[in-house]
N, CA, C and O atoms as a printed pandas DataFrame, in Angstrom:
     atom_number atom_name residue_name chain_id  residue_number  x_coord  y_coord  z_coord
0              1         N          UNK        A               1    0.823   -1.179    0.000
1              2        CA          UNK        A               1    0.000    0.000    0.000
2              3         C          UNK        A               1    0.877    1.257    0.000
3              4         O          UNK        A               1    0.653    2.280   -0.647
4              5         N          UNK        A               2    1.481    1.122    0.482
5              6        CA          UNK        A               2    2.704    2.328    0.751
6              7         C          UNK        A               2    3.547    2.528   -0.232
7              8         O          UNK        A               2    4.191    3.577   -0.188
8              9         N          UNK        A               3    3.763    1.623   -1.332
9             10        CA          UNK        A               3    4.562    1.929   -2.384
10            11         C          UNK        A               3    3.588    2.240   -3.598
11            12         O          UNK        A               3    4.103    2.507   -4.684
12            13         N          UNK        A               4    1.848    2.215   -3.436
13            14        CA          UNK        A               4    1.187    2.709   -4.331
14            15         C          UNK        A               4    1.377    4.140   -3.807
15            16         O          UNK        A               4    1.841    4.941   -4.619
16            17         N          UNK        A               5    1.102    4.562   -2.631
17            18        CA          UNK        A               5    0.918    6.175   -2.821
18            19         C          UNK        A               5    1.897    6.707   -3.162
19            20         O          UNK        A               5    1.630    7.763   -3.737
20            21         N          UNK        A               6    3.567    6.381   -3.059
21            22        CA          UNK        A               6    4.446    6.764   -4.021
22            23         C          UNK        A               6    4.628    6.406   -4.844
23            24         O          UNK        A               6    5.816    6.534   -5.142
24            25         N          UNK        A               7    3.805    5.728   -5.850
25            26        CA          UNK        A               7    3.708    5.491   -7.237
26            27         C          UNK        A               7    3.031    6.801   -7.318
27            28         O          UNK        A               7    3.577    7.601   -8.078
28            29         N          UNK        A               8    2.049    7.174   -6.754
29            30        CA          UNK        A               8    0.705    7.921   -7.109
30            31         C          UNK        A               8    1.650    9.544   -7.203
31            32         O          UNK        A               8    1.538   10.352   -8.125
32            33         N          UNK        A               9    2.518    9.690   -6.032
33            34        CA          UNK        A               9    2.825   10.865   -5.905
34            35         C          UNK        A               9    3.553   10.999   -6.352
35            36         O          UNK        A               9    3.715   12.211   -6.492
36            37         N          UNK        A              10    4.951    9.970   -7.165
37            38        CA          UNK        A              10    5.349   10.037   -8.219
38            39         C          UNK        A              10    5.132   11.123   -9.778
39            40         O          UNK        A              10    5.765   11.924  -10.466
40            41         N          UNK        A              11    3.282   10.216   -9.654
41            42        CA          UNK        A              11    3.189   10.280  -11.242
42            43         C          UNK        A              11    2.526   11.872  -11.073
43            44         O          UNK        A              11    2.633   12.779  -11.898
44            45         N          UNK        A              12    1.866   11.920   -9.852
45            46        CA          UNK        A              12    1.399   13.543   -9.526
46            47         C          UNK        A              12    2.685   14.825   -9.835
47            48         O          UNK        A              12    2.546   16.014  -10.121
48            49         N          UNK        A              13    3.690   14.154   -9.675
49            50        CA          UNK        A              13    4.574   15.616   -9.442
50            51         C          UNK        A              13    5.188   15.301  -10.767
51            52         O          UNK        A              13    5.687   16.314  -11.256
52            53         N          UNK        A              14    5.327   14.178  -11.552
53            54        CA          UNK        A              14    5.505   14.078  -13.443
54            55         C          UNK        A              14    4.836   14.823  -14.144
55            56         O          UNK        A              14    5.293   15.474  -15.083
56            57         N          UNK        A              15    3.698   14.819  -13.783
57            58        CA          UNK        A              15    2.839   14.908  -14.481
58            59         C          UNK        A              15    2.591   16.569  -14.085
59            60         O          UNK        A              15    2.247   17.327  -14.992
60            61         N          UNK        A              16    2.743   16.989  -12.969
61            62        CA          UNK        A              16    2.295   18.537  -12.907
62            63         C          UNK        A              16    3.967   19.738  -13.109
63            64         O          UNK        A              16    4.273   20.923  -12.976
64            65         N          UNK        A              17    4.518   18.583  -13.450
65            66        CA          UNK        A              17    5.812   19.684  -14.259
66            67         C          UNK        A              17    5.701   19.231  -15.605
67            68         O          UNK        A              17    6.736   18.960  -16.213
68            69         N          UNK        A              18    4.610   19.115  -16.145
69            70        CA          UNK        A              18    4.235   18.473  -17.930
70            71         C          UNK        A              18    3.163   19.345  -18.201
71            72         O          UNK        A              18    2.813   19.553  -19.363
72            73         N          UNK        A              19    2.429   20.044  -16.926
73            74        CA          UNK        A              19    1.044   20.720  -17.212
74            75         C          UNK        A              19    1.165   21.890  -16.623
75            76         O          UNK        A              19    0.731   21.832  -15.473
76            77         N          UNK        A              20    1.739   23.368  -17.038
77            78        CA          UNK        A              20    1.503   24.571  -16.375
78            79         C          UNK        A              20    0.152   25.191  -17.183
79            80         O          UNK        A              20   -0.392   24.822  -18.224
80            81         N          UNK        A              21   -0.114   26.167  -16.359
81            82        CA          UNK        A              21   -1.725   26.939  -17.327
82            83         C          UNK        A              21   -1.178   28.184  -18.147
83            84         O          UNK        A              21   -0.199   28.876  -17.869
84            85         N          UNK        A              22   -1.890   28.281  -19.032
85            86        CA          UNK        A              22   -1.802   29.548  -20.005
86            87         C          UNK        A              22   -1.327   28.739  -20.980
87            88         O          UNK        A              22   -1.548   27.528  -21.001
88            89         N          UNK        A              23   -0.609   29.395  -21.892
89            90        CA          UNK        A              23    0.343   29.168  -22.821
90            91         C          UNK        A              23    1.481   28.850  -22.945
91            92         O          UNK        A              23    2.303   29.699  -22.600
92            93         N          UNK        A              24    1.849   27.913  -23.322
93            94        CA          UNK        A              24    3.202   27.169  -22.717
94            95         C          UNK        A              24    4.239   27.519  -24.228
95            96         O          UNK        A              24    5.454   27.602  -24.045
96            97         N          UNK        A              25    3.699   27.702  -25.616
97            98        CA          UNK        A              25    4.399   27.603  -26.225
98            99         C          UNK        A              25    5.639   28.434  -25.832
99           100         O          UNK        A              25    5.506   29.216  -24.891
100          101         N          UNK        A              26    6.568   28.363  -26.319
101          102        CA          UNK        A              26    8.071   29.357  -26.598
102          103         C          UNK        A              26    7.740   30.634  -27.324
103          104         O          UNK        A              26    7.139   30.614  -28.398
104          105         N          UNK        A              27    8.245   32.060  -26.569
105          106        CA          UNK        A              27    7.841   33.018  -27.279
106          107         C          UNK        A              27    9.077   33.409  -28.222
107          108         O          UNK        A              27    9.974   32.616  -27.935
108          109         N          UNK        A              28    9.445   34.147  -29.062
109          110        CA          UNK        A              28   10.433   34.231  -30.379
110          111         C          UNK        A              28   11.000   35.515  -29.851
111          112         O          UNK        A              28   10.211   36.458  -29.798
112          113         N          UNK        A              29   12.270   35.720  -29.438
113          114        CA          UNK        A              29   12.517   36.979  -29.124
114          115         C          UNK        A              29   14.052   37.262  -29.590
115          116         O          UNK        A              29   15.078   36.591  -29.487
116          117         N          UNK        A              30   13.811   38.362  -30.069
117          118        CA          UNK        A              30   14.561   38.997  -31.328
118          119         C          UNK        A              30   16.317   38.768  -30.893
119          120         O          UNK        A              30   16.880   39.300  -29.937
120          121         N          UNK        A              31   16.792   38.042  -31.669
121          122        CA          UNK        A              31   18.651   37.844  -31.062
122          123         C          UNK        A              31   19.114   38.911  -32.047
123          124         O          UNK        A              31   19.135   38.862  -33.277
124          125         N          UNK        A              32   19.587   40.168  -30.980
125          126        CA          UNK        A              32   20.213   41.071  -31.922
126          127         C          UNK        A              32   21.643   40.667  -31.723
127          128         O          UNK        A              32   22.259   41.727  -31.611
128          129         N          UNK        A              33   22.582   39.536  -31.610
129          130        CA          UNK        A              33   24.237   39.716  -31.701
130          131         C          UNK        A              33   24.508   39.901  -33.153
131          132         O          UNK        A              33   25.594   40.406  -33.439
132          133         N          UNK        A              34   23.897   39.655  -33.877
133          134        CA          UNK        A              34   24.249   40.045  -35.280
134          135         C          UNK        A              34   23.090   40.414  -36.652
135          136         O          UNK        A              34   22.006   39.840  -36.747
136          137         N          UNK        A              35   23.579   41.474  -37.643
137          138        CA          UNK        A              35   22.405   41.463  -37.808
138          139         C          UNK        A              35   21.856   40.500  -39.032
139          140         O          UNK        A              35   20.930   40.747  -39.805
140          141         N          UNK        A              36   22.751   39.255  -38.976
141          142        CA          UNK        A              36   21.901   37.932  -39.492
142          143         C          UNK        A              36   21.189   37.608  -38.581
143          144         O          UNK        A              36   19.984   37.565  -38.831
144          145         N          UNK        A              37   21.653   37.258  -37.186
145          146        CA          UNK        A              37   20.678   36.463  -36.658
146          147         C          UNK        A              37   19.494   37.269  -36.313
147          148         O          UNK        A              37   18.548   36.677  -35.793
148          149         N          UNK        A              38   19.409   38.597  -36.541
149          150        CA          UNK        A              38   18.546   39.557  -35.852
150          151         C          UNK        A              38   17.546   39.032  -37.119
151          152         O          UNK        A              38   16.528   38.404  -36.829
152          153         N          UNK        A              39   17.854   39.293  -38.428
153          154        CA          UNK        A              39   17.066   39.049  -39.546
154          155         C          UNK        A              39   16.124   37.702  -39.689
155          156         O          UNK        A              39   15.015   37.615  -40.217
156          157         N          UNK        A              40   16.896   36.704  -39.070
157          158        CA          UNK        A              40   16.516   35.322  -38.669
158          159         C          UNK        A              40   15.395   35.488  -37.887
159          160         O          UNK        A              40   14.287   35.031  -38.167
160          161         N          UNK        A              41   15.644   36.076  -37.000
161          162        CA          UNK        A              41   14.567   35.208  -35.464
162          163         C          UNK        A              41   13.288   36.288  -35.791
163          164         O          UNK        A              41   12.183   36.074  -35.291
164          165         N          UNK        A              42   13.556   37.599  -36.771
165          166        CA          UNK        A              42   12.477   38.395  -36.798
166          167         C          UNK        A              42   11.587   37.714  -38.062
167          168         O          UNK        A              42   10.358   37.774  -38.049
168          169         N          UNK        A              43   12.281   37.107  -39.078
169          170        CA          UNK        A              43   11.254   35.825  -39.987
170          171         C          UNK        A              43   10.758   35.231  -39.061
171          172         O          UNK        A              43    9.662   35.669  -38.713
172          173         N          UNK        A              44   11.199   34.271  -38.439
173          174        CA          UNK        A              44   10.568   33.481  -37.548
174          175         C          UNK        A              44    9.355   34.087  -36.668
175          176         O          UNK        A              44    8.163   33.823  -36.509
176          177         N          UNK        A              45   10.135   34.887  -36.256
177          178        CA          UNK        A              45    8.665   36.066  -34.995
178          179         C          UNK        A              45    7.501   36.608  -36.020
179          180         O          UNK        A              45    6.349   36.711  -35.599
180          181         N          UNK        A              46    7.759   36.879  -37.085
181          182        CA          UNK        A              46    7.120   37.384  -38.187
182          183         C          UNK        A              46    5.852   35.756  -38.961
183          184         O          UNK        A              46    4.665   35.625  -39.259
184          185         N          UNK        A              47    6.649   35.206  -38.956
185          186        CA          UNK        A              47    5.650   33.415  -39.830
186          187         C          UNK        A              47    5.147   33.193  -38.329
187          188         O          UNK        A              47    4.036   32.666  -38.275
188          189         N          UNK        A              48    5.643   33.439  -37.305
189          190        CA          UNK        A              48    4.875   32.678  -36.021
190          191         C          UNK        A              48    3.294   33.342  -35.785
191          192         O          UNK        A              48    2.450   32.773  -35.094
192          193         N          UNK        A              49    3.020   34.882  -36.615
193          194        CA          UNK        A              49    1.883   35.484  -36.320
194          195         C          UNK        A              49    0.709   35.403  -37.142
195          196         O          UNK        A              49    0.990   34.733  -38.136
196          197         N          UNK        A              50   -0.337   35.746  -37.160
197          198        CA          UNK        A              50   -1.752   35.424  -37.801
198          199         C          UNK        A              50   -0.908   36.850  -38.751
199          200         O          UNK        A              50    0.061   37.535  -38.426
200          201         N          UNK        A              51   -1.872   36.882  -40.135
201          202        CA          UNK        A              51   -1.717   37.579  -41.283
202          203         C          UNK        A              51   -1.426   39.115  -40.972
203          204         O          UNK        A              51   -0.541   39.905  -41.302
204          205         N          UNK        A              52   -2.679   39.185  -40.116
205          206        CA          UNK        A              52   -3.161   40.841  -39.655
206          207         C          UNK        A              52   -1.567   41.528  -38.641
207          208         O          UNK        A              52   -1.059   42.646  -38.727
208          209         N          UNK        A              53   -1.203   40.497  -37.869
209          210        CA          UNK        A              53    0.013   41.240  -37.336
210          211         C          UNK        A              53    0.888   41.464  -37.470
211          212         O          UNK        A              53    1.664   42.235  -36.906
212          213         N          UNK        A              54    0.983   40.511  -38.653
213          214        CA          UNK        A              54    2.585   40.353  -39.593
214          215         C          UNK        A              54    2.595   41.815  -40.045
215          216         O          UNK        A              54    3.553   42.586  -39.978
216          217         N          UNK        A              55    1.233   42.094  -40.568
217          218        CA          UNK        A              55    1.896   43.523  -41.188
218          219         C          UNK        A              55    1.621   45.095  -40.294
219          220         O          UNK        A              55    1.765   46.264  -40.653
220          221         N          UNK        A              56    1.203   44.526  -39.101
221          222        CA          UNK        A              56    1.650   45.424  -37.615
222          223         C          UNK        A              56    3.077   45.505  -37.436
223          224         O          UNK        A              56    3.700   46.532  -37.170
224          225         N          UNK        A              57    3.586   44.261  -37.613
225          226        CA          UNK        A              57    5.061   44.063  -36.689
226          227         C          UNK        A              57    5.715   45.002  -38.315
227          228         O          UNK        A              57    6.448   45.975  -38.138
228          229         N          UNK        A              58    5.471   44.714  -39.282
229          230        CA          UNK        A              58    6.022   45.007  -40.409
230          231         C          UNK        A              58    6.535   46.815  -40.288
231          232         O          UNK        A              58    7.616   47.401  -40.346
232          233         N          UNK        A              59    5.137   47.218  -40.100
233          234        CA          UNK        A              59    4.758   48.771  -39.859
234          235         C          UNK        A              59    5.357   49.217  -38.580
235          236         O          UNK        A              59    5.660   50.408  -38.645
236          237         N          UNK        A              60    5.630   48.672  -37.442
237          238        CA          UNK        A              60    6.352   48.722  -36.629
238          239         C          UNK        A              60    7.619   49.208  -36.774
239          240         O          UNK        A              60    7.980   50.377  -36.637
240          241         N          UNK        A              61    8.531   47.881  -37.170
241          242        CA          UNK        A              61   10.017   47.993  -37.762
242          243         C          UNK        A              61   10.177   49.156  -38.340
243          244         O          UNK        A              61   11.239   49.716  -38.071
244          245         N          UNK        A              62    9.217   49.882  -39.289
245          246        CA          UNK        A              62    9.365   51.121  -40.222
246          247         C          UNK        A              62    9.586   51.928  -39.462
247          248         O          UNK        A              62   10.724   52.389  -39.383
248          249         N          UNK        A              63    8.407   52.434  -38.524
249          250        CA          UNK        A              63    8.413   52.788  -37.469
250          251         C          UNK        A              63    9.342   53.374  -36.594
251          252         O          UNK        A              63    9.487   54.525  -36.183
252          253         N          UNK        A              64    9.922   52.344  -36.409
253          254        CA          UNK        A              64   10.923   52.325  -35.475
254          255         C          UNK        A              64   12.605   53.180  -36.107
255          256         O          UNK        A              64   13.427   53.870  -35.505
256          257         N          UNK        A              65   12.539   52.739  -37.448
257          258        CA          UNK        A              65   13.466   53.100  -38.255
258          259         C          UNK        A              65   13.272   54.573  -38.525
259          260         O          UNK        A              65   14.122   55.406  -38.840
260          261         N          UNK        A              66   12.533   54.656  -38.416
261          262        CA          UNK        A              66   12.170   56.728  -38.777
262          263         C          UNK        A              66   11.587   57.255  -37.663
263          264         O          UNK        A              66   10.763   58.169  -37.661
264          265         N          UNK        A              67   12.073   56.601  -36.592
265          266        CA          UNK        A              67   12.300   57.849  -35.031
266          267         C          UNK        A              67   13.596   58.928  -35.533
267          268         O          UNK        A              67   14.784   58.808  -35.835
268          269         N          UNK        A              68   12.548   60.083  -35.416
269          270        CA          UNK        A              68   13.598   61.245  -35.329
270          271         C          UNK        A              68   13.713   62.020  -37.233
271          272         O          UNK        A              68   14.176   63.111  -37.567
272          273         N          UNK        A              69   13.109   60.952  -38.084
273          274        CA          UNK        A              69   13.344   61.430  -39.336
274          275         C          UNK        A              69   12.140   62.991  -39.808
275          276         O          UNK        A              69   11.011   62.799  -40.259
276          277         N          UNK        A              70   12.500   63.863  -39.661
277          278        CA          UNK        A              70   12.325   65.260  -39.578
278          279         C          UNK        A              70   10.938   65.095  -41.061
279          280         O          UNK        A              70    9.716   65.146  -40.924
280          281         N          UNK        A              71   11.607   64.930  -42.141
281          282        CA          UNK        A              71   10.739   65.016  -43.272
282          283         C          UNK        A              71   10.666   64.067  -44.718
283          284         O          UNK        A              71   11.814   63.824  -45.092
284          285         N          UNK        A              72   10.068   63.724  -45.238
285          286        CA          UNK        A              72   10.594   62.915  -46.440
286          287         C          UNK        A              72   11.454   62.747  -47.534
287          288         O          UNK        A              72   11.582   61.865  -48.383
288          289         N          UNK        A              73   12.140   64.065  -47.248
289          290        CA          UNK        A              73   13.292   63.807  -48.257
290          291         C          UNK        A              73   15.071   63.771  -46.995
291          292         O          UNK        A              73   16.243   63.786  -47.369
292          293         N          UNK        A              74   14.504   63.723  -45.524
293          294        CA          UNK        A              74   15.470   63.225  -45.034
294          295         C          UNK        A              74   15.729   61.528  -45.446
295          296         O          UNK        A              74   16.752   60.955  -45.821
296          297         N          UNK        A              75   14.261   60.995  -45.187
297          298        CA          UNK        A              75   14.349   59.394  -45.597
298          299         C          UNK        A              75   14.822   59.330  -47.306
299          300         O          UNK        A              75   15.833   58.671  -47.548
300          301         N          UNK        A              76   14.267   59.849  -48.207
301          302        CA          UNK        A              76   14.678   59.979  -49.345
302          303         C          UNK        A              76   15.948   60.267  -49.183
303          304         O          UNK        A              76   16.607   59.312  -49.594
304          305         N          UNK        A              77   16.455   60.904  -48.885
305          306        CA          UNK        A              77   18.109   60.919  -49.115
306          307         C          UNK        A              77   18.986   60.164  -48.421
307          308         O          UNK        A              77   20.186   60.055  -48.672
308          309         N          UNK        A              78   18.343   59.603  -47.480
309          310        CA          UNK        A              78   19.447   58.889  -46.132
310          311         C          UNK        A              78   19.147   57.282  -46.995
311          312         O          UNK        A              78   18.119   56.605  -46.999
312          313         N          UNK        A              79   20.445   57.038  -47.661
313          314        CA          UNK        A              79   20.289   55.189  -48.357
314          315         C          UNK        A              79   19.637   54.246  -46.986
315          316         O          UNK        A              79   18.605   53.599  -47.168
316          317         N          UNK        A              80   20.252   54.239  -45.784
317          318        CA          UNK        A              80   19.544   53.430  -45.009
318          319         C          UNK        A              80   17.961   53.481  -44.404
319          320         O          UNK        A              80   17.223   52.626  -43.914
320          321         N          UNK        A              81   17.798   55.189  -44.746
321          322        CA          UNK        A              81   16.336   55.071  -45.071
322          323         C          UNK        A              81   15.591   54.128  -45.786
323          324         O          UNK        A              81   14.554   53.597  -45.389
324          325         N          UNK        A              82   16.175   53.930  -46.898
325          326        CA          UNK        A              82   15.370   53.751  -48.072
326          327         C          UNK        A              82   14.654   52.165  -48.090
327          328         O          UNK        A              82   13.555   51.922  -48.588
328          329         N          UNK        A              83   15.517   51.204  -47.453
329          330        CA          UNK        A              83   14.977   50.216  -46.682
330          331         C          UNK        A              83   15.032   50.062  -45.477
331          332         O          UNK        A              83   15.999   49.420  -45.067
332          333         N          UNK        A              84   14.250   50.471  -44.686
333          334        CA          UNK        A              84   14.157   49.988  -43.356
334          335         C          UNK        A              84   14.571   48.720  -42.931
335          336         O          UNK        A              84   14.803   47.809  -43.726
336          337         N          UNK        A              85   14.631   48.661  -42.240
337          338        CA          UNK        A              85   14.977   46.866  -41.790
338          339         C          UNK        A              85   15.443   46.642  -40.575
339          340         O          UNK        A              85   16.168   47.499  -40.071
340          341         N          UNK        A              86   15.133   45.473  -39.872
341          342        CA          UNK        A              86   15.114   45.099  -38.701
342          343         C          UNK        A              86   16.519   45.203  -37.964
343          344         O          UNK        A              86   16.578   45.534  -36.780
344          345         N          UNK        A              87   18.160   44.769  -39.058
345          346        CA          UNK        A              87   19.134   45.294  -39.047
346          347         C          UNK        A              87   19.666   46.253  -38.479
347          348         O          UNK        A              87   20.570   46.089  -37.660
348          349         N          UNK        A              88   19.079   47.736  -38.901
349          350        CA          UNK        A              88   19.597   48.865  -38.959
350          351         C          UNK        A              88   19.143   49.365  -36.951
351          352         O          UNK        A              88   19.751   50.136  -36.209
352          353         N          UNK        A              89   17.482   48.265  -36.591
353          354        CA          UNK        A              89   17.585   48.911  -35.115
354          355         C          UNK        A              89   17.948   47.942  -34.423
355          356         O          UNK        A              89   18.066   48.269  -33.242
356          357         N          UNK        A              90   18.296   46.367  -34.725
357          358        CA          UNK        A              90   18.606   45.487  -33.612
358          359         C          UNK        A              90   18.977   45.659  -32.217
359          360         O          UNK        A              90   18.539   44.797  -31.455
360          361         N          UNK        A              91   19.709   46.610  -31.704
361          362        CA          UNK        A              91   20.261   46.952  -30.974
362          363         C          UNK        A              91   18.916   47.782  -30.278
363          364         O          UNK        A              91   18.714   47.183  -29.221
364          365         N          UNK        A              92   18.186   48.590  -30.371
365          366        CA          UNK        A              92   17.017   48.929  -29.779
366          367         C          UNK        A              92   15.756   47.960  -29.192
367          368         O          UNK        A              92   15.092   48.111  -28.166
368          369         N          UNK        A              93   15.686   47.025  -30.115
369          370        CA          UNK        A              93   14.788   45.804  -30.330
370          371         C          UNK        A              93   15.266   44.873  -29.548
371          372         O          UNK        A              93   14.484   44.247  -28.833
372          373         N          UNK        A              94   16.504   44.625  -29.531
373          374        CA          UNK        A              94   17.298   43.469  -28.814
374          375         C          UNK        A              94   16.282   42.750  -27.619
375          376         O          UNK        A              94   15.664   43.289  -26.700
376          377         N          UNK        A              95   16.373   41.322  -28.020
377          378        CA          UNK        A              95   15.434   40.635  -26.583
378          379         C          UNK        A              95   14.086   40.882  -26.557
379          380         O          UNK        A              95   13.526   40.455  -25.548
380          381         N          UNK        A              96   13.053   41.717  -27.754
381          382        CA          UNK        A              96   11.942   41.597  -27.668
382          383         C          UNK        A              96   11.528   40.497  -28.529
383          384         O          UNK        A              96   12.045   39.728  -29.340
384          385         N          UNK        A              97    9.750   40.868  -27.737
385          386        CA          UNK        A              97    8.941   39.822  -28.684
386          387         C          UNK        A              97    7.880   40.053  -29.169
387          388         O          UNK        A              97    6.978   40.206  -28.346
388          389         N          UNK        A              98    7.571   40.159  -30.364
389          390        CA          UNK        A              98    6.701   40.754  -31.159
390          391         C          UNK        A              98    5.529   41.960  -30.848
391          392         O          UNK        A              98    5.274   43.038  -31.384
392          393         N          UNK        A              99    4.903   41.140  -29.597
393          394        CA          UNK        A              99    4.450   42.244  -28.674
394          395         C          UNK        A              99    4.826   43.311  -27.968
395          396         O          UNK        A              99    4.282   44.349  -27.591
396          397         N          UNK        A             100    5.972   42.780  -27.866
397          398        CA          UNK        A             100    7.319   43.842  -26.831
398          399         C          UNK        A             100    7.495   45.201  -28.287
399          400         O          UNK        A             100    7.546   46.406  -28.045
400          401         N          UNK        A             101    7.538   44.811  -29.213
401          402        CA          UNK        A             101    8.262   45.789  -30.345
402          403         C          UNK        A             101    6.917   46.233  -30.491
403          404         O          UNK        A             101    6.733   47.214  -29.770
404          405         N          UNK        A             102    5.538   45.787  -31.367
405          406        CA          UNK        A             102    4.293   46.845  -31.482
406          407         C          UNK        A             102    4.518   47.993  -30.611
407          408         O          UNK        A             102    4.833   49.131  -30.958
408          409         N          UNK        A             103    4.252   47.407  -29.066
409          410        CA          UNK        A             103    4.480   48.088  -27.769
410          411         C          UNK        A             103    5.882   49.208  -28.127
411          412         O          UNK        A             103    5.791   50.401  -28.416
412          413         N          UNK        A             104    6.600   48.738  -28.053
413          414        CA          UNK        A             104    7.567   50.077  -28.119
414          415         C          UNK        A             104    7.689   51.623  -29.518
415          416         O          UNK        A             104    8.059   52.790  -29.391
416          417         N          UNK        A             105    7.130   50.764  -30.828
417          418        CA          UNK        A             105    6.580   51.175  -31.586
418          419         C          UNK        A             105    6.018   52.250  -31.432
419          420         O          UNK        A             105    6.352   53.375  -31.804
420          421         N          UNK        A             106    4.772   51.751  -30.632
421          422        CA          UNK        A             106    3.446   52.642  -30.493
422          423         C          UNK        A             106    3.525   53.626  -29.477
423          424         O          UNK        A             106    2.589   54.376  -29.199
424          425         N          UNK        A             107    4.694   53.633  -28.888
425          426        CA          UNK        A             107    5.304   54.376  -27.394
426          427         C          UNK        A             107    6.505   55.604  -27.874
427          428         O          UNK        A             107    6.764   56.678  -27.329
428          429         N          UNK        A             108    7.116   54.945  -29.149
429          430        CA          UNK        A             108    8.422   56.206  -28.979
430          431         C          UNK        A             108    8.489   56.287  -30.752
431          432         O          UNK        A             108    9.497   56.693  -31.332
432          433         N          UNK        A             109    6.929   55.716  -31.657
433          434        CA          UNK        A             109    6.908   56.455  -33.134
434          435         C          UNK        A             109    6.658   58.327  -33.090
435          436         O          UNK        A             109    5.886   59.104  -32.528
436          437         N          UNK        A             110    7.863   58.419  -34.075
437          438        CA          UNK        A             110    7.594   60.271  -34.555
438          439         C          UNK        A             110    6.937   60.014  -35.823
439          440         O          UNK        A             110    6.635   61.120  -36.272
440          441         N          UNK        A             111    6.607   59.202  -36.533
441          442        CA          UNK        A             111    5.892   58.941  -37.665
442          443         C          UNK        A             111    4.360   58.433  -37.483
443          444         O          UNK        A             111    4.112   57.644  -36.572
444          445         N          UNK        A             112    3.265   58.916  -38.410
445          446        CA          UNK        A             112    1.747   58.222  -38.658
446          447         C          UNK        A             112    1.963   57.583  -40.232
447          448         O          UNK        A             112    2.581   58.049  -41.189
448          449         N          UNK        A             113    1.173   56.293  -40.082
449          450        CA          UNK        A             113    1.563   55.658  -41.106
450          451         C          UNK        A             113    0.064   54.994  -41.640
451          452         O          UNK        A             113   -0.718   54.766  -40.717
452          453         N          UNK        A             114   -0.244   54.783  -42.509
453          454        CA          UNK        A             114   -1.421   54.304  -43.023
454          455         C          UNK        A             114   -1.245   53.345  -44.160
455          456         O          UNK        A             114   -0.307   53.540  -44.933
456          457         N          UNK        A             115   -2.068   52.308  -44.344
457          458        CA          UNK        A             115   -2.114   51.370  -44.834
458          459         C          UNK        A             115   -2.817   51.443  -45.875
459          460         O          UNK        A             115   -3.877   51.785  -45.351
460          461         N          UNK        A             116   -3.023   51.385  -46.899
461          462        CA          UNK        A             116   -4.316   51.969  -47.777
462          463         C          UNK        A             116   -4.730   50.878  -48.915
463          464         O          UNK        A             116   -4.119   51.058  -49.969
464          465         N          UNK        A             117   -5.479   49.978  -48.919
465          466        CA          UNK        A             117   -5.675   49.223  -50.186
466          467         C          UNK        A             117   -5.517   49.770  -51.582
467          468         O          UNK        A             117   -5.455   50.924  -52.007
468          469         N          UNK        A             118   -5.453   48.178  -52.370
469          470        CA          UNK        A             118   -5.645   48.875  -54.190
470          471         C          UNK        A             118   -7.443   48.937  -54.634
471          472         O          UNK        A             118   -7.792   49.347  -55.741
């Protein structure tokens, strides 16, 4: 009898480090040491989201890239303007996660940006 209830309490404490609540998946958070791998893990953070946020996080990155850009022919003339890219802020971004960047985005953009269908 005594070696069932430590069977039992065994399989209780297996089994409840196999089952936490919420969401267990792994969240994707941006490795800025280089800016390959920065480019990497932000595909990945980018395919990990439903359609609609991909092109939040997208608008984001822009975002983020034209803090401080005064007018449109500063971006027009500045080449690293001209593509934004996840690259150029790694180092700002560093260690977030998709939510973490909207969030910072939407906290320290000098730009309004609109989306506009064909």
């Amino acid at each position: 009898m005594y070696k069932s209830y430590l069977l039992i309490a065994a399989l209780c404490l297996a089994s409840a480090g196999c089952s936490t609540p919420g969401d267990t998946r792994s969240v994707t958070r941006l490795d800025a040491t280089s800016v390959q791998s920065a480019e990497a893990t932000f595909q990945k953070m980018t395919n990990e989201l439903p359609r609609s946020k991909q092109q939040e996080l997208v608008m984001a990155i822009i975002a983020i890239n034209l803090i401080g850009v005064l007018s449109a022919h500063e971006a027009v003339t500045n080449p690293e303007l001209r593509t934004p890219s996840i690259g150029r802020i790694k180092d700002r971004v560093a260690g977030m996660t998709a939510e973490e960047i909207l969030q910072y985005a939407a906290e320290v953009s000098t730009v309004s940006m609109e989306i506009q269908g064909r």
